[in-house]
C-alpha positions in Angstrom: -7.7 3.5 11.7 -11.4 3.8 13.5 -10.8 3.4 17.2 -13.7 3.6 20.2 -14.5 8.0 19.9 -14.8 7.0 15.4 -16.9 4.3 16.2 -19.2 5.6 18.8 -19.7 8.0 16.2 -20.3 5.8 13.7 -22.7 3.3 15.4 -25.0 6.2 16.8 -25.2 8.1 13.2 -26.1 4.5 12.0 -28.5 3.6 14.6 -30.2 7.5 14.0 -30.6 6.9 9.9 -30.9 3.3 9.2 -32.5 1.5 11.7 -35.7 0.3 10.2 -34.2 0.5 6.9 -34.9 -2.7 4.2 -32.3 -3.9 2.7 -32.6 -4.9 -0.7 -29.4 -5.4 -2.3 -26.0 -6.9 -0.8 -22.7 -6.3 -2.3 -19.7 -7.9 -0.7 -17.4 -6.0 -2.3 -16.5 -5.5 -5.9 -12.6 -5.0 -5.7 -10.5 -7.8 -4.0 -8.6 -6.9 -0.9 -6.9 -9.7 0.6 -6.7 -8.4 4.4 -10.6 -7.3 4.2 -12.0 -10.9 6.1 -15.6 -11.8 5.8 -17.4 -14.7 7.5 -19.1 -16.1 4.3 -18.8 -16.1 0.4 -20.5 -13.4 -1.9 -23.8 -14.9 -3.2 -24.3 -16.3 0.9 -24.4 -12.1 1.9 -27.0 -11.1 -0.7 -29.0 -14.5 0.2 -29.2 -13.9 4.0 -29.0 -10.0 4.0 -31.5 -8.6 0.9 -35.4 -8.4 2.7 -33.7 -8.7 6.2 -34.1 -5.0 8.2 -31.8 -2.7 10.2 -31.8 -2.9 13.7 -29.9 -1.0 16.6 -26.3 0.0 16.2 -23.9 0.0 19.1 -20.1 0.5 19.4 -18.0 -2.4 20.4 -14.3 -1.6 21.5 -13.3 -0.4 17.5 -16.1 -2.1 16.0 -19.9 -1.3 14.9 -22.1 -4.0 16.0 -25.5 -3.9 13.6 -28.3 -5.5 14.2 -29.6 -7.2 10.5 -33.1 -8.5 11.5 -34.1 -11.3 12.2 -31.6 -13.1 13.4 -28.1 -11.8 12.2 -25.6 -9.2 13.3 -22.6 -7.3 11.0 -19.5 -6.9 12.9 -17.4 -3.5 10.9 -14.4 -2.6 12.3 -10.7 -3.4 13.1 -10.0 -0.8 10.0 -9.2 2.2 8.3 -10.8 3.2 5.6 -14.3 4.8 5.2 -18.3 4.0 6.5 -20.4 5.9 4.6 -24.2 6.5 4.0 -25.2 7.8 0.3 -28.7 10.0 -0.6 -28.3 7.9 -4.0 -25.9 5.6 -6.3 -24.5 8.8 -7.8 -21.9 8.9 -5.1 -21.1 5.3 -4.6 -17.0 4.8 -4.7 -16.3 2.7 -7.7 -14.0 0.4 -5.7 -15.8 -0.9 -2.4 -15.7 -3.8 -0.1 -19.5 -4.0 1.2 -22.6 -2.1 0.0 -26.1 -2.1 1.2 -29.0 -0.8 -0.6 -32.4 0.1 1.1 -35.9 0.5 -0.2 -35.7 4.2 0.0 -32.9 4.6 -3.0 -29.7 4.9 -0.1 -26.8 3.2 -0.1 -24.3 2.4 2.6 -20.6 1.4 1.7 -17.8 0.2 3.5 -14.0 1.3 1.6 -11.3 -0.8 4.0 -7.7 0.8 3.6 -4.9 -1.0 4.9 -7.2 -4.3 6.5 -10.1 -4.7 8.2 -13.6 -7.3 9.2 -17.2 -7.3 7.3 -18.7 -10.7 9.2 -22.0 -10.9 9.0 -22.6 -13.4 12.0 -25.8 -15.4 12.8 -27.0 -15.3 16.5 -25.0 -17.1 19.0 -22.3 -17.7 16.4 -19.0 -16.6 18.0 -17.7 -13.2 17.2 -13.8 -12.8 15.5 -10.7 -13.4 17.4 -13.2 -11.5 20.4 -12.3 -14.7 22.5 -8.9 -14.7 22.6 -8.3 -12.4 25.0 -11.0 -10.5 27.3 -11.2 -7.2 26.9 -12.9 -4.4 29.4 -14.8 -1.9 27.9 -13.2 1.7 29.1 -16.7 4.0 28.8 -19.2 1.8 30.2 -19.8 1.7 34.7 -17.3 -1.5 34.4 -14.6 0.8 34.2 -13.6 1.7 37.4 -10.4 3.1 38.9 -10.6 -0.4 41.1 -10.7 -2.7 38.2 -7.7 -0.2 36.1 -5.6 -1.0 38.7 -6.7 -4.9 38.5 -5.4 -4.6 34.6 -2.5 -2.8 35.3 -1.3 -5.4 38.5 -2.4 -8.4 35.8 -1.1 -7.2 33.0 2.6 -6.3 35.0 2.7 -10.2 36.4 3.0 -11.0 32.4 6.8 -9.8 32.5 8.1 -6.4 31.7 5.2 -4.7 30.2 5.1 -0.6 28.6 2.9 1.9 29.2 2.0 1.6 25.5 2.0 -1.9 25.2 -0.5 -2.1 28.0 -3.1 0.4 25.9 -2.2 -0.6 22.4 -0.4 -4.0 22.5 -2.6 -7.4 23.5 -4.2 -4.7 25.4 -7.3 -5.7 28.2 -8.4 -2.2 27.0 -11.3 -2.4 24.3 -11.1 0.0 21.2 -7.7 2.1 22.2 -5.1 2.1 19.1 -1.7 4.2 18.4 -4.1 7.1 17.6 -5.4 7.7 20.9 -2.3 6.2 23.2 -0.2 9.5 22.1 -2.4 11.9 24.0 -3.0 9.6 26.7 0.3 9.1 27.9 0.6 13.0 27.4 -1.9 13.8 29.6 -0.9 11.6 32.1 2.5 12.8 31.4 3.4 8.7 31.1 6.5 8.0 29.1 5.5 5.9 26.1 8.2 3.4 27.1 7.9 3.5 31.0 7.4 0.3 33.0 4.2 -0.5 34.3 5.3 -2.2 37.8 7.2 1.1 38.4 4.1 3.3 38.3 3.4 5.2 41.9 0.5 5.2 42.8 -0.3 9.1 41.7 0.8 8.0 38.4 -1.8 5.6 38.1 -4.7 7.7 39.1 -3.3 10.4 36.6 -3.0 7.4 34.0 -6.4 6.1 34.1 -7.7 10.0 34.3 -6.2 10.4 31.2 -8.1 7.7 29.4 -11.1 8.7 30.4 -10.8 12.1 29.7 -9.3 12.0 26.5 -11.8 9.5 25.4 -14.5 11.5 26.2 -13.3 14.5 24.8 -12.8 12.6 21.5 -16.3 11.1 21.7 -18.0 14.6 22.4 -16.2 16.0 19.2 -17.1 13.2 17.1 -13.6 11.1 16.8 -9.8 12.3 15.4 -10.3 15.0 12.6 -7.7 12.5 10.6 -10.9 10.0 10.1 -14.7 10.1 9.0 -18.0 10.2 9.7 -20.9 8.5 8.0 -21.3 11.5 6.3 -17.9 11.8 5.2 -17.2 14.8 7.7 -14.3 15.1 9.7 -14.7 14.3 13.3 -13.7 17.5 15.6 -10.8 16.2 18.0 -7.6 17.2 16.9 -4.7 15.6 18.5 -2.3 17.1 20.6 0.5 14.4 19.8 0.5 12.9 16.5 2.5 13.6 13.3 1.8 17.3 13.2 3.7 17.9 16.4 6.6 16.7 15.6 9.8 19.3 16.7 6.6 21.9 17.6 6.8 23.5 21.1 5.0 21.0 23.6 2.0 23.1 24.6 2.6 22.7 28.5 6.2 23.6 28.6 7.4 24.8 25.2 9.9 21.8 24.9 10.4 20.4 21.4 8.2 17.4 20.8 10.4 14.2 19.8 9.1 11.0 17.9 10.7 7.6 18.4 9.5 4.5 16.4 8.1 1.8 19.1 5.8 -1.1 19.3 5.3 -1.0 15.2 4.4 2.6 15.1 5.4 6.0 16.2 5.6 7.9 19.5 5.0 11.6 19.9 5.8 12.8 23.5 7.4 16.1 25.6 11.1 14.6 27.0 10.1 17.0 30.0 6.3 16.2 30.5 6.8 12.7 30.3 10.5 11.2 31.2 11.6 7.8 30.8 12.9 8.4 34.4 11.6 10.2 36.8 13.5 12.7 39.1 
């Protein structure tokens, strides 16, 4: 699944080759998916999208935000699957679930695995489930060690809260998913399962260095080396916890790495870098 390094990536390799681009051809999809949601039927894509232009790209929490000029804006995210630019159609996947095509013979296609959103949203119109809970963006100057600590103390007074649930479950956090929560609570040497309101306060410095840091780090190399590019290149950030570790040596203290299955998904983590309970 794309989270916020993949999508950074994404939106600033789109913004670099396709802003200014004219569209003109619209496919919303040509193989039926029924968790890929769009925001209007088939012929209404080709109608509003084909003589329209590219505009600026930005990442927004685990979505690509793209201008379609005048007056519209695609929303692509909340998926796996694959974003990718072609030189030609010679390279098109036969089964897609959006495809643009530009005056200059390119193509860009969007393959959803598992589910994801392709709205295509007209200024001022509301953007998908976004309102249901506001959500702080963790790379921008908003996202201070004073308003972490805000989240955490807010998201504690809703009842017994983890340390995973508050990255990856109705988190206030935009764009962090089971991909990224692993190394997080690594390096902050967090318990997946630990309570929040028990967090010292040396814990929670260590916790919200962690996210930045490790988001960083994944932005630099260009997102997880699990997920693509626009090019269809492997991003450069390999995880320290994920699958791969499992019953490895923990690369602090040599302990074997244990999964557990929590929160829908699974939990790698060092039983002696990050205890349940702390001595």
């Amino acid at each position: 699944m794309y989270e916020l390094p993949e999508i950074v990536t994404l939106a600033g390799q789109i913004g670099d080759e396709l802003t200014g681009a004219k569209i003109t051809s619209c496919e919303r999809g040509n193989s039926p998916h029924k968790w890929v949601w769009y925001s209007y039927e088939p012929d209404q894509y080709e109608r509003i999208c084909v003589g329209r232009t590219i505009g600026t790209a930005e990442a927004q929490g685990n979505r690509v935000a793209c201008r379609v000029e005048p007056g519209y804006t695609l929303q692509m995210g909340d998926m796996g699957g694959k974003m990718l630019l072609h030189a030609d159609s010679s390279t098109l996947p036969k089964k897609r679930h959006f495809m643009l095509g530009f005056e200059d013979g390119r193509f860009f296609t969007i393959t959803v695995a598992g589910w994801g959103g392709i709205w295509l949203l007209a200024d001022g119109e509301p953007v998908p489930y976004y309102g249901l809970r506001p959500r702080v963006p963790v790379i921008g100057d908003e996202f201070t060690y004073e308003r972490f600590k805000e989240l955490l103390d807010a998201d504690a007074a809703r009842g017994k809260r983890s340390v995973k649930a508050f990255l990856a479950s109705e988190s206030p956090l935009d764009g962090i998913g089971n991909g990224y929560v692993q190394d997080i609570c690594f390096n902050a040497g967090l318990h997946p399962k630990r309570d929040l309101t028990g967090l010292t306060g040396r814990e929670r410095q260590r916790f919200y260095n962690a996210i930045r840091k490790t988001l960083a780090e994944a932005i630099r190399t260009g997102g997880r080396d699990t997920e693509f590019d626009l090019y269809g290149q492997r991003g450069g950030y390999i995880a320290r916890m994920d699958k791969r570790a499992n019953g490895q040596p923990c690369p602090e203290c040599g302990t074997s790495i244990e999964k557990i299955s929590y929160l829908g998904g699974s939990c790698y983590f060092c039983p002696t870098c990050q205890p349940l309970t702390p001595g």
